[in-house]
C-alpha positions in Angstrom: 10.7 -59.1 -55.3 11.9 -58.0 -58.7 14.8 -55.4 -59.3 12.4 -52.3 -60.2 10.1 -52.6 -57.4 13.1 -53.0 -54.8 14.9 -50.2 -56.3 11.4 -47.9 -56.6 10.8 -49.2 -52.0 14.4 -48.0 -51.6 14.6 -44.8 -53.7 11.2 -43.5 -52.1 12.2 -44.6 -48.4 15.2 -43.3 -48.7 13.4 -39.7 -49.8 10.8 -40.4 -47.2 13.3 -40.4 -44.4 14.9 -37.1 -45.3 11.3 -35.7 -46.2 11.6 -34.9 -50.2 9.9 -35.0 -52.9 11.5 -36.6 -55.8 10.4 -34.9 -59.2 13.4 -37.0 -61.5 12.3 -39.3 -63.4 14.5 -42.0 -65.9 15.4 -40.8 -69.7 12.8 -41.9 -72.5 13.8 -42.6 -76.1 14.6 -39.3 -78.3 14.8 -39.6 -82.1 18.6 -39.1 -82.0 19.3 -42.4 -80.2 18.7 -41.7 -76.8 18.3 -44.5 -74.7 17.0 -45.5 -71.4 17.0 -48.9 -69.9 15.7 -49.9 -66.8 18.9 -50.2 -64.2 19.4 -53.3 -62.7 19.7 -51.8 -59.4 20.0 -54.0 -56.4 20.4 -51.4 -54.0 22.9 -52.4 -51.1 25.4 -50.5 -49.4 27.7 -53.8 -48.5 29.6 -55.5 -50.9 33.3 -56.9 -51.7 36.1 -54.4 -52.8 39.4 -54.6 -53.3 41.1 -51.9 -55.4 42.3 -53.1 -58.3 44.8 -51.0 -60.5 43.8 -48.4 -62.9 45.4 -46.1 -65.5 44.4 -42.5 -65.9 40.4 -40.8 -66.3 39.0 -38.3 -66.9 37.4 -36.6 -63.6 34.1 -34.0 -63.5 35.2 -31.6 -61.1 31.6 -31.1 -59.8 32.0 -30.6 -55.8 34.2 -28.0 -55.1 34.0 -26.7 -58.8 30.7 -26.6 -60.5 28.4 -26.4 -57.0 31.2 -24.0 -54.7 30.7 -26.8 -52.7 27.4 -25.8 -51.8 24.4 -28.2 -50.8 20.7 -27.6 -51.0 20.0 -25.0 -48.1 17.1 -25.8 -46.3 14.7 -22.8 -46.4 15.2 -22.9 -49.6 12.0 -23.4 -52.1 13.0 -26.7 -54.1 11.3 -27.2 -57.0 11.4 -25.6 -60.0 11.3 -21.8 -59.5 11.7 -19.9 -62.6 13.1 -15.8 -62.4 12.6 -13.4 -64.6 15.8 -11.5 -66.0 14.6 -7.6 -65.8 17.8 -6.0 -67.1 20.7 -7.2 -69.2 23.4 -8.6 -66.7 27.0 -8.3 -68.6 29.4 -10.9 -68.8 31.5 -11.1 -65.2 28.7 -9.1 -63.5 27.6 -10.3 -60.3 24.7 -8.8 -60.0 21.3 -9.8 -61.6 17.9 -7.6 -61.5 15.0 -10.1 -61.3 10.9 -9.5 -60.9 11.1 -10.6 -57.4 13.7 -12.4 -54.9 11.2 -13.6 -52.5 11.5 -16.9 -52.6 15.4 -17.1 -52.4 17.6 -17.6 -49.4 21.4 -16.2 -49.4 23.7 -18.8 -50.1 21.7 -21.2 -52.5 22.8 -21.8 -56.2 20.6 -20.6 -59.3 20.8 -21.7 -62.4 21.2 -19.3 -65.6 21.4 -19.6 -69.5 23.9 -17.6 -71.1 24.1 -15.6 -74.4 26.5 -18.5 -74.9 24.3 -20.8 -74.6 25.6 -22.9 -71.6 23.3 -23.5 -68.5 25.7 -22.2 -65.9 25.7 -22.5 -62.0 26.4 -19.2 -59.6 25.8 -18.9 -55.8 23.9 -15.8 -53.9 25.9 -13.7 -51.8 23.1 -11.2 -51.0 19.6 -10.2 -52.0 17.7 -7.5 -52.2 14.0 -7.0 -53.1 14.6 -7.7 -56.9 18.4 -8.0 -57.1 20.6 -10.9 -56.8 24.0 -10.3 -55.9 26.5 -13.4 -56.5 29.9 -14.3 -55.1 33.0 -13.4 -56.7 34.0 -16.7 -57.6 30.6 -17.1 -59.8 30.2 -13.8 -61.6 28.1 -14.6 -64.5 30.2 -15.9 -67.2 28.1 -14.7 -70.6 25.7 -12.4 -70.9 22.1 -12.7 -70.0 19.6 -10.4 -71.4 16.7 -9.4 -70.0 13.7 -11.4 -70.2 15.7 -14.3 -69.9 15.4 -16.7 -66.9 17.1 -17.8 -64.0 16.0 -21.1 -62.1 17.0 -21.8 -58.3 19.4 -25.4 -58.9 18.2 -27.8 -56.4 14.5 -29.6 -56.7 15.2 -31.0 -53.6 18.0 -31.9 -50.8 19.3 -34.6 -52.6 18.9 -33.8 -56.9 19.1 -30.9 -58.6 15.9 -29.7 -60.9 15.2 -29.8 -64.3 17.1 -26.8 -65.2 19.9 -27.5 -62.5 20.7 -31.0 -64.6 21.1 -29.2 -68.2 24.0 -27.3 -66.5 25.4 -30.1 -65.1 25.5 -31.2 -68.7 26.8 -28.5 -69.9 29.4 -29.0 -67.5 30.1 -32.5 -68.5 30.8 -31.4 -72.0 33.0 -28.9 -71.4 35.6 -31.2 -69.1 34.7 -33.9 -71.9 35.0 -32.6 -75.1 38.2 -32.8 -75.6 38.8 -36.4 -75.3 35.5 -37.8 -76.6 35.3 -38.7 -80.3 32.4 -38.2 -82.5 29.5 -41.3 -83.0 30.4 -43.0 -80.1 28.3 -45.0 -77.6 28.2 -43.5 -74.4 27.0 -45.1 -71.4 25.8 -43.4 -67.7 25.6 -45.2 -64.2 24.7 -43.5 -61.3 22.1 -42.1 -59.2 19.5 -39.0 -59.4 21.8 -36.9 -60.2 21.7 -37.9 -63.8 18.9 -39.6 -64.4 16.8 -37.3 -65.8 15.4 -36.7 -69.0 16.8 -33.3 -69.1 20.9 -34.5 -68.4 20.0 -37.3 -71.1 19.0 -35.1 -73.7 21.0 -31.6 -73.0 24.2 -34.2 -73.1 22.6 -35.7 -76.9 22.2 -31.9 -78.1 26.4 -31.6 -77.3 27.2 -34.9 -78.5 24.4 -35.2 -81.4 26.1 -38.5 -83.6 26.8 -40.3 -80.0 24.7 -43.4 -78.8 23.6 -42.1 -75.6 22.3 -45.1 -73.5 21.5 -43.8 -69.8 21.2 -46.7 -67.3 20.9 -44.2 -64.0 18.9 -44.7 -61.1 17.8 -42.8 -58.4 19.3 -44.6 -55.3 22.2 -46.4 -56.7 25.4 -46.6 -54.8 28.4 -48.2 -55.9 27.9 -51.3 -55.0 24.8 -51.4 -57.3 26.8 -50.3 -60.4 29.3 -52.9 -60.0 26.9 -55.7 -59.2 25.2 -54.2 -62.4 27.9 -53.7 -64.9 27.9 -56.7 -66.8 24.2 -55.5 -67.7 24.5 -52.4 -68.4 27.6 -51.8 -69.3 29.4 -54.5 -70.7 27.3 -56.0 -73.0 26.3 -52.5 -74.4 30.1 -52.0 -76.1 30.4 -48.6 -74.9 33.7 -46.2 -75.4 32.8 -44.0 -72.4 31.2 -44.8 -69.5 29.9 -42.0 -67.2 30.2 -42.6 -63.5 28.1 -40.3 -60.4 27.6 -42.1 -57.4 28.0 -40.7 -54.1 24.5 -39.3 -52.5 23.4 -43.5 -51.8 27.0 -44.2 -50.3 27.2 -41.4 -47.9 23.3 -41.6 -46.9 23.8 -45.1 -45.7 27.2 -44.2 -44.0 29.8 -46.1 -46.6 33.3 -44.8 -45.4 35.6 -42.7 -47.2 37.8 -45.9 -47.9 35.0 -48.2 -48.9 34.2 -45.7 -51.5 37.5 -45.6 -52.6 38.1 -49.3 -53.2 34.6 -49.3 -54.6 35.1 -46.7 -57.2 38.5 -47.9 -58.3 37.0 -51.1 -58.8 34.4 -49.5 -60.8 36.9 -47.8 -62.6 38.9 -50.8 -63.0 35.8 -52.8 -64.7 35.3 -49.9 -67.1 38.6 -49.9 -68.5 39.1 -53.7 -68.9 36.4 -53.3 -71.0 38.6 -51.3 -73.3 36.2 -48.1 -72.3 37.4 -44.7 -70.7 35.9 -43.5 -67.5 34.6 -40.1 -67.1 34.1 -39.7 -63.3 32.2 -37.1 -61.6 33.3 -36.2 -57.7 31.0 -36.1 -55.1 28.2 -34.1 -55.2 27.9 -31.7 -52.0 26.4 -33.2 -49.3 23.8 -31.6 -46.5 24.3 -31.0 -42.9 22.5 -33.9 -41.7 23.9 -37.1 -39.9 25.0 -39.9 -41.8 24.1 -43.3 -41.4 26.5 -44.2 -38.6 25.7 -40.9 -37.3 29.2 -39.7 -36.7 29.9 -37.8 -39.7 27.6 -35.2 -41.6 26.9 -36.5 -45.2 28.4 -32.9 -45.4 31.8 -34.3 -44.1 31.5 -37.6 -46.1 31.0 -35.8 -49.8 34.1 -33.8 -48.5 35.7 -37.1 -47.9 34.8 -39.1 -51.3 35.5 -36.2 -53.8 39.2 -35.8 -52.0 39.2 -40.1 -52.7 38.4 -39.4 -56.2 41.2 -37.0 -56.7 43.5 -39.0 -54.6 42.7 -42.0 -57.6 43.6 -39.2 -60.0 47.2 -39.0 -58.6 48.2 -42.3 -57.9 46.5 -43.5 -61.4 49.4 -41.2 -62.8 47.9 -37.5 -64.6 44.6 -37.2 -66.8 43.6 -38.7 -69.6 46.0 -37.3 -72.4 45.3 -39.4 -75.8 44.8 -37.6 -79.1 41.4 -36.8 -80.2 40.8 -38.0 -83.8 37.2 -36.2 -84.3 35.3 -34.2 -81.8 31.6 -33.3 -81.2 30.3 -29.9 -82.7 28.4 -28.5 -80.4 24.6 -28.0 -81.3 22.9 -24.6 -80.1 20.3 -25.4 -77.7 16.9 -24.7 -77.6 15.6 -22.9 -74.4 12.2 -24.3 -72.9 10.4 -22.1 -70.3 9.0 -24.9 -68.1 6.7 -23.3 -65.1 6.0 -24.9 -61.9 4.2 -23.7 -58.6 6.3 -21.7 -56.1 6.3 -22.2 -52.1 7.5 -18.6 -50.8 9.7 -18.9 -47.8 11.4 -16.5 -45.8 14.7 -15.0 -47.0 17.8 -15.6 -45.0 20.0 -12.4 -44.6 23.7 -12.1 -44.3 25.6 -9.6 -43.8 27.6 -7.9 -47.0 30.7 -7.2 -47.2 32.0 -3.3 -46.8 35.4 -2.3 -48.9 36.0 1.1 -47.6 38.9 3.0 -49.6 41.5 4.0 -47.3 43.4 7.5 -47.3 47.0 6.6 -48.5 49.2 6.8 -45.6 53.2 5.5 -45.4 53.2 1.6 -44.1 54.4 -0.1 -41.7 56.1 -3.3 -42.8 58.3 -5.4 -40.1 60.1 -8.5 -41.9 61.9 -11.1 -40.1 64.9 -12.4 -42.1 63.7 -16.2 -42.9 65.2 -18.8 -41.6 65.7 -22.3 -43.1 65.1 -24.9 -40.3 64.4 -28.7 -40.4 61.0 -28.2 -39.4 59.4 -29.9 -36.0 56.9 -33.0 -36.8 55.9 -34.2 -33.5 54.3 -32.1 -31.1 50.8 -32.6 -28.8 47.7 -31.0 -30.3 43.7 -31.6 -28.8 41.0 -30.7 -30.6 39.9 -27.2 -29.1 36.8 -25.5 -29.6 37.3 -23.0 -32.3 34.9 -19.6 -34.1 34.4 -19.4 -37.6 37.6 -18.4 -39.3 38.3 -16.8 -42.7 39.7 -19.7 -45.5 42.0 -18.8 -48.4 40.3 -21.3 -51.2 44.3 -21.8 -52.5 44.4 -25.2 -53.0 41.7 -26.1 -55.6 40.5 -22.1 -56.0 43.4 -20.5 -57.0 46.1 -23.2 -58.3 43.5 -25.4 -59.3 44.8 -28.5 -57.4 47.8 -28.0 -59.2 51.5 -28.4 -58.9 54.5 -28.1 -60.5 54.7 -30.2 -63.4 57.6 -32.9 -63.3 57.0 -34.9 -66.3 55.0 -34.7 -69.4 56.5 -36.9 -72.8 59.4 -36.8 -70.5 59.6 -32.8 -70.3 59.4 -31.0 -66.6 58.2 -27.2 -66.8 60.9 -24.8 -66.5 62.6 -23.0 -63.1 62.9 -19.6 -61.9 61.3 -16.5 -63.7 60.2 -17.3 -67.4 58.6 -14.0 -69.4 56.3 -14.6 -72.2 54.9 -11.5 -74.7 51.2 -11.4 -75.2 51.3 -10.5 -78.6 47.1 -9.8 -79.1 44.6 -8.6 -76.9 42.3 -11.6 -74.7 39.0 -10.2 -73.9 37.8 -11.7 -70.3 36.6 -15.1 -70.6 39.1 -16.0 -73.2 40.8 -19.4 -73.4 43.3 -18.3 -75.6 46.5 -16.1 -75.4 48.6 -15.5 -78.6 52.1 -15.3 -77.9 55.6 -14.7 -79.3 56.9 -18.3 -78.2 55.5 -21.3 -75.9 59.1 -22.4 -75.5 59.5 -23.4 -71.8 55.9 -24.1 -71.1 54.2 -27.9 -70.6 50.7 -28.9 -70.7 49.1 -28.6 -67.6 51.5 -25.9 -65.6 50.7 -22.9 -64.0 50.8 -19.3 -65.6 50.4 -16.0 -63.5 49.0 -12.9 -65.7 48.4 -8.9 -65.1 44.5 -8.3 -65.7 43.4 -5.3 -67.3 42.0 -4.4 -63.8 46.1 -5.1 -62.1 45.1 -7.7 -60.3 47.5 -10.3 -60.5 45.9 -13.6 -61.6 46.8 -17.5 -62.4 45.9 -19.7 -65.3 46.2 -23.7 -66.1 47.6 -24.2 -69.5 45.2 -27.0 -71.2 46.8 -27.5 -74.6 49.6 -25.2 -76.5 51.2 -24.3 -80.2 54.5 -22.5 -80.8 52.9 -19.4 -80.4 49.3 -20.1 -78.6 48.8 -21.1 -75.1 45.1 -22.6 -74.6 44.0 -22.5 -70.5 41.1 -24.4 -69.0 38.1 -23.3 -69.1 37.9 -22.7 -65.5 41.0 -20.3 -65.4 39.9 -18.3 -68.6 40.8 -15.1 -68.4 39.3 -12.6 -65.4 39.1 -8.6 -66.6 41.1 -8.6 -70.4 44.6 -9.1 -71.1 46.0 -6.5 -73.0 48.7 -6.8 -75.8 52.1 -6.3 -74.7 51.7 -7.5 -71.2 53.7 -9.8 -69.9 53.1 -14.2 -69.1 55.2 -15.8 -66.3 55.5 -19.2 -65.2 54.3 -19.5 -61.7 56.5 -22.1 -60.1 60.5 -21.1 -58.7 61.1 -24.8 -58.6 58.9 -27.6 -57.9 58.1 -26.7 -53.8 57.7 -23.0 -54.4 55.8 -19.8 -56.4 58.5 -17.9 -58.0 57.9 -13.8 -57.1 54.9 -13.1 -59.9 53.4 -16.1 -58.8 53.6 -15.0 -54.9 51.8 -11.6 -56.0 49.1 -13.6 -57.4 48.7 -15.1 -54.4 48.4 -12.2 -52.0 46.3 -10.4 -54.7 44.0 -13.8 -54.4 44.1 -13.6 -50.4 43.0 -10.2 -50.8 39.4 -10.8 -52.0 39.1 -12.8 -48.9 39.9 -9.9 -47.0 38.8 -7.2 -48.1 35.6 -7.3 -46.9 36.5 -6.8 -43.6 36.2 -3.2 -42.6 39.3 -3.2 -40.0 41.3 -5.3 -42.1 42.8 -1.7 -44.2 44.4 -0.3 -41.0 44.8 -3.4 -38.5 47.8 -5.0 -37.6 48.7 -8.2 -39.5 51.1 -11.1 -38.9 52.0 -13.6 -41.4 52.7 -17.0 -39.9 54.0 -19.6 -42.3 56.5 -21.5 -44.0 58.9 -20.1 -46.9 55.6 -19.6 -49.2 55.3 -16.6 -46.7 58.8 -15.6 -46.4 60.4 -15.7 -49.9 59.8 -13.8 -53.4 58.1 -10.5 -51.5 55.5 -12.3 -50.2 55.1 -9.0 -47.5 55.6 -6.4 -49.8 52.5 -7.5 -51.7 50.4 -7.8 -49.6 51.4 -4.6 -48.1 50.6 -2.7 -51.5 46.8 -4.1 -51.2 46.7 -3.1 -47.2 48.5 -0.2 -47.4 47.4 1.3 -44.0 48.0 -1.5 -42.3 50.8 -2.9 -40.2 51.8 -5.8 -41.7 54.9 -8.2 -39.3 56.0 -11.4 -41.7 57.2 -14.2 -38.6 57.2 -16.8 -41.8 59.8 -18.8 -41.7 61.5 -21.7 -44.4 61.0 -25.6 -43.6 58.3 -24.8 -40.9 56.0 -26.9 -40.3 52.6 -26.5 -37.9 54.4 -28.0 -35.0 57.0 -24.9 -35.6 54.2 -22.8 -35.6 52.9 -23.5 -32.6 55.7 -23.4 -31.0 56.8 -20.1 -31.8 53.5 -18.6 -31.5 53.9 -16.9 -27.7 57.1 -15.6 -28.5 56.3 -14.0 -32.4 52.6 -13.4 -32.3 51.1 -13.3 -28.7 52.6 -9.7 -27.8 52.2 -8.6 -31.2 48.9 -7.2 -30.6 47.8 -8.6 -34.0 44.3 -8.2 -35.8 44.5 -10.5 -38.0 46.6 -13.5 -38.4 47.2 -15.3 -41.7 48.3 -18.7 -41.0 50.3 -21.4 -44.4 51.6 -24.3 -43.3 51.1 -27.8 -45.5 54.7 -28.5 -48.1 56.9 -29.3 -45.2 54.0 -30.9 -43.0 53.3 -33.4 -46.4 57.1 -33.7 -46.7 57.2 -35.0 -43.3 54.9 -37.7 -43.5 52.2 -35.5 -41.4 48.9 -37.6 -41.2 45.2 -35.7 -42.4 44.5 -36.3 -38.3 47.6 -34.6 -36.9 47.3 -32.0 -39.4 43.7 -31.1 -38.2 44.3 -31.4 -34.9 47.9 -29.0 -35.2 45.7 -26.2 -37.4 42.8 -26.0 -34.7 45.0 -25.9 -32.2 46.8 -22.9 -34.1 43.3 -21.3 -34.7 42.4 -21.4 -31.4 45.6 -19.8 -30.4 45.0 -16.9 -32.9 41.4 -16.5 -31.4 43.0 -16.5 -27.9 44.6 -13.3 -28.3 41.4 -11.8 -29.8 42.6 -12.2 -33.6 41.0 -13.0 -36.8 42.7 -16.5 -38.4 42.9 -16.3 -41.9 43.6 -19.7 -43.0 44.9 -20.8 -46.3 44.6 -24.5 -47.7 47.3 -26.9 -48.6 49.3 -25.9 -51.5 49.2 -28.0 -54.2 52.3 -30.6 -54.0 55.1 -31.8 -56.6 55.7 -35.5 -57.3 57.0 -37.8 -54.6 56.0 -40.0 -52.5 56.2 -40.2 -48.5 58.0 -43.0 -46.4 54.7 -44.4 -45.6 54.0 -45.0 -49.0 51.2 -41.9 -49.0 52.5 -39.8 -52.0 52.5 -36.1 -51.5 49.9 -35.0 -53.6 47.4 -37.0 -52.0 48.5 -35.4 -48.5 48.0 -32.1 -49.8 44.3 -33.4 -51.2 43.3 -34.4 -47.5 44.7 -31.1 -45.9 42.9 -28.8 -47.5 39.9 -31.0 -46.9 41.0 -31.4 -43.4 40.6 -27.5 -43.3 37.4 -27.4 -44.6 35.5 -29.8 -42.5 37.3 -27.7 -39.6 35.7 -24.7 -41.1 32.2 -26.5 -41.4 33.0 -27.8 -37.9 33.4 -23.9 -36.2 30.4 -23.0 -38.8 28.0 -25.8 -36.5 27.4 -27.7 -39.7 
């Protein structure tokens, strides 16, 4: 059988078996050098692996990032389902008047072109007959006007559509462009999720003097991309090869350590040939049984995108190598493609209520911390646990980041650092004119009062002497007004200093808030020294301020501590709501991803024992080091807060 009918059986049994439709289709030549070979795809899911050494790439952060971690929800349309914008929608709006809703479900992603020009991804958080209402964390970006479109994102279960691939380009420039130089040949492997024409050629428009050869193919796993790299790859003499592979590995069950040996293989073969790897995570998977049919592919996209970022710590930071030249970006050219619509039903959820509270004196009982060694061994079984409220710290908030120990030999500095904002940032800015960077590294952590007081935290992407660039993905929320005040974010490397704890209980508060008995309810804090130092209490007192509000955090804690103290600080407390931080001294102590899991749901089901509400927050981000088992810490945290989230998808039924 020859290699493009065995790829073509396997591609459309593998759609048949999950009942889908594919609509992608490979790239064909464009007149700026577009090219499309045929893969050499050979379609296995078994093959030998042994994780050779890498050095640094550059990662896509596509699962948790770009798609909210959000698969294809299954009453949703598919397809391509075009919207028509019926009212200009501002930049950080979230809401978005359209001719009709009716063919949307609550909790899907849509696709939107901005006044900028980028094909962005947002999430529905409620619907009404012609509105669309998105979450928080995707307010639009840039303007759309009205008579614009909007497309739903996902054609079917397992690829985006048309319109959802050009924002995935989009995407893929933005983390790129800063490291790829101009009229160089770029080469992509993977599977459907870059394959079509529309990736191909929105990726050409943003790179328009690169050699873009696109060897995708619709059911390629790993294994097919390294048995076909020689081909298409390494007699093509690229300078960046573009890796997605992830939807063929966790359909046929490939486990979270076989992807991992796989892809730093992958990796490894890209770089000897003298090329830098651009590496996108794991795209989110559905609720369905894997191949082995013990894991949800759900649970095994959570799995490989915490692998690749697990690669990105041990291979020792990002890629940080001077750019000679970069790309100019090219303004695109909107198409209006229109395809038949299947109506279906429209979920409903329930939206959230903020009431505003009369201003009444609060209550706030502290208990002095205490610094203890922390407890690591303790007996935990996995109880049945109800849905529970996650703070989205880890990767949301402090963008998987901790404190930065080393760049050219330069650590980020200690304690409380002020910088002046000398000029006025609009909202969406990636730039903040200052009197001095002096103090500040590539890559730390700043905390910032918007122009709406809510305390908020950057990642500082580049700087000058007197202008700090941030990511793009921690531009600035609300305006930043001149005269206001920068701070570093980290006290030292295992803790927020006091700004940096206000952002953090100003960021817990949007989780929160939309509970209507959270304003006057009693609310015990539970944690480690990221709860007890730097006012920790106080703050989030000033956001609750009706409610009662009993920190029993205490330093060096771990969830073993936790547990233990739990009758004695929270059972008689009568609390509401309990907010529950445990991960630095749990990764400290060597504290496996299993234990971990099994410690937190036990503590859950503690909380919801007493009647409570368990507002959980993700791993913090870790500092350098590295465990006695060898493990370092940063990949410990990684696995936590994935740990929490598959517990969360776990008490959701998924």
């Amino acid at each position: 059988m020859n290699r493009l009918l065995k790829m073509s059986l396997v591609s459309l049994s593998l759609l048949a078996l999950h009942g889908c439709n594919s609509s992608s289709s490979n790239s064909g030549q464009t007149t700026n050098t577009v090219v499309t070979n045929t893969p050499t795809a050979t379609t296995t899911s078994k093959c030998d692996a042994t994780g050779n050494a890498i050095n640094s790439f550059q990662r896509i952060p596509m699962h948790y990032g770009f798609l909210r971690d959000t698969s294809f929800v299954s009453s949703e349309s598919g397809g391509t389902l075009p919207l028509t914008v019926t009212a200009d929608a501002e930049q950080w709006a979230r809401t978005i008047d359209v001719d009709s809703t009716t063919a949307l479900v609550v909790g899907q992603l849509i696709t939107y072109l901005g006044e900028n020009f980028d094909y962005n991804v947002a999430k529905i958080e409620s619907l009404t007959a012609t509105t669309i209402t998105l979450t928080e964390s995707t307010a639009l970006v840039s303007k759309v006007a009205a008579g614009n479109n909007a497309w739903n994102f996902y054609d079917h279960e397992y690829t985006p559509n048309h319109y959802g691939q050009k924002a995935l380009a989009d995407l893929s420039y933005r983390e790129s462009a800063a490291i790829v130089n101009a009229g160089t040949t770029h080469v992509i492997i993977g599977d459907g999720w870059i394959n079509d024409e529309a990736f191909t050629e929105r990726l050409e428009k943003r790179y328009p003097s690169a050699n873009i050869i696109n060897n995708a193919s619709d059911a390629d796993g790993l294994c097919d991309l390294l048995a076909g790299f020689d081909t298409d790859v390494s007699a093509k003499g690229a300078q960046y090869v573009w890796i997605n592979s992830s939807v063929s590995d966790y359909t046929v069950g490939v486990s979270q350590e076989e992807y991992k040996l796989r892809l730093q293989d992958l990796i490894a073969k890209v770089q000897s040939a003298g090329a830098t790897a651009i590496v996108f995570d794991a795209v989110a998977g559905s609720a369905n049984a894997s191949a082995d049919g013990v894991v949800t592919n759900q649970t095994l996209s959570y799995r490989y995108s915490s692998k690749v970022a697990d690669l990105i710590s041990e291979s020792n930071t990002t890629v940080t190598e001077p750019v000679t030249e970069t790309e100019t970006p090219q303004e695109p050219v909107t198409e209006t493609e229109q395809e038949p619509v299947t109506e279906t039903e429209t979920e409903t959820e329930q939206e959230p209520v903020t009431e505003t509270e009369a201003e009444e004196e609060p209550v706030v009982v502290v208990t002095p911390p205490t610094e203890t060694e922390g407890t690591v061994s303790c007996t935990a079984t996995a109880e049945t646990i109800a849905t529970f409220t996650r703070v989205e710290m880890h990767y949301g908030l402090l963008k998987g980041q901790g404190f930065v120990s080393d760049v050219d030999g330069q650590a980020e500095t200690e304690g409380l650092e002020t910088y002046t904002v000398n000029s006025a940032a609009s909202a969406g800015a990636t730039s903040i004119n200052v009197t001095s960077t002096s103090g500040l590294v590539t890559g730390q952590l700043i905390t910032y009062l918007a122009s709406n007081a809510v305390y908020r935290v950057a990642q500082v992407e580049s700087l000058t002497d007197t202008q700090i660039t941030i990511t793009e993905s921690s531009a600035i929320v609300s305006g930043l007004n001149a005269g206001e005040t920068l701070w570093n974010f980290y006290e030292d490397p295992d803790h927020p200093n006091a700004v940096g704890a206000h952002a953090i209980a100003d960021f817990a508060n949007t989780f929160v808030s939309g509970d209507t008995n959270a304003s006057e309810g009693t609310h015990v804090l539970l944690g480690d020294s990221w709860f007890s130092n730097n006012g920790f209490d106080s703050y989030v007192m000033e956001n609750l301020p009706n409610a009662t509000i009993i920190n029993e955090s205490v330093g060096g804690d771990t969830l073993c501590d936790l547990l233990s103290r739990f009758d004695s600080n929270v059972a008689a407390s009568e609390a509401d709501f309990v907010w529950i931080n445990s991960s630095t001294n749990d990764y400290f102590k060597d504290v496996s991803q299993e234990d971990y899991k099994l410690r937190m749901q036990n503590l859950i089901a503690k909380v919801q024992s007493i009647g409570a509400k368990a507002i959980v927050f993700d791993s913090t981000p870790a500092p350098a080091g590295t465990t006695d088992s060898g493990v370092t810490y940063d990949t410990l945290a990684n696995r936590y807060s994935e740990q929490i989230q598959i517990l969360l998808n776990e008490a959701n039924g998924q």
